[in-house]
C-alpha positions in Angstrom: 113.4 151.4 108.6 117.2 151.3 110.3 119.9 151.1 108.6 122.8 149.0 109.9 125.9 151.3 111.3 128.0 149.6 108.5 125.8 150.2 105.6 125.4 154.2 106.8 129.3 153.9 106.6 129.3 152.2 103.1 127.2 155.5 101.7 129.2 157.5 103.8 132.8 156.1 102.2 131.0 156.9 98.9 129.7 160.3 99.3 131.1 161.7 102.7 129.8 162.4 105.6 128.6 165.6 105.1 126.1 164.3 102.1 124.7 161.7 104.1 122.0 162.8 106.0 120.5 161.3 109.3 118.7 164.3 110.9 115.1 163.6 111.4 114.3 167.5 109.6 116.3 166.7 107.0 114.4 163.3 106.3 111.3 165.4 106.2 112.2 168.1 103.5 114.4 165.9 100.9 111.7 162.8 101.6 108.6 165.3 101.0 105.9 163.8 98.5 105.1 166.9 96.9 101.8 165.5 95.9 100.8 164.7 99.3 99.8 161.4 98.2 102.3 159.4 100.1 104.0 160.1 103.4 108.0 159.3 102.8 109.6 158.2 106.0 113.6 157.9 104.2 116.0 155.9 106.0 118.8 157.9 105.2 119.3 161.4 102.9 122.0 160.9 100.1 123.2 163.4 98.4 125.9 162.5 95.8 128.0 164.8 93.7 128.9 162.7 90.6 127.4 160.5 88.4 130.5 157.6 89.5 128.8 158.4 93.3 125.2 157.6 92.0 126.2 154.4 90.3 128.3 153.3 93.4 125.3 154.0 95.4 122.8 152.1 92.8 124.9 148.9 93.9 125.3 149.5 97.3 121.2 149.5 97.4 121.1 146.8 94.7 123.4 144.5 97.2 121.6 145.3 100.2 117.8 145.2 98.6 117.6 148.3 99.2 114.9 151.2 97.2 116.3 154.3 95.9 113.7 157.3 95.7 115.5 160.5 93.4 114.6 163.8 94.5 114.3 166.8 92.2 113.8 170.6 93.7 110.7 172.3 92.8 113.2 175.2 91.8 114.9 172.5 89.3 111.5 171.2 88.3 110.6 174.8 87.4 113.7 176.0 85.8 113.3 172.7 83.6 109.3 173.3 82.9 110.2 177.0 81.7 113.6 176.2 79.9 
């Protein structure tokens, strides 16, 4: 899937350029099914910073019909499991 040039600036206004990510290597390791079942093909890498950033972006996708996939580290998932 594309994303139209003014949606990727929507998410951009929102997070900044630097957190949105449309580098093909980037799509691979933040859109990796760590249980190999699937293979994720993202449109676009969001990274936001806050939790006003994640609701913003919850209705950008909601407007637009678009799915939102979170992402957890495996460093994260493991500090939680041993925490």
């Amino acid at each position: 899937m594309t994303l139209a040039p003014e949606l990727l600036d929507k998410l951009s206004q929102i997070v900044g350029a630097n957190k949105l990510l449309m580098d093909a290597d980037d799509h691979v390791q933040y859109g990796r099914d760590w249980t190999r079942v699937e293979t994720p093909a993202p449109a676009a890498v969001v990274l936001p910073g806050s939790i006003e950033q994640v609701q913003a972006l919850v209705q950008v996708a909601n407007a637009e019909g678009l799915a939102i996939v979170p992402s957890v580290s495996v460093a994260a998932r493991w500090r939680r499991a041993v925490s």
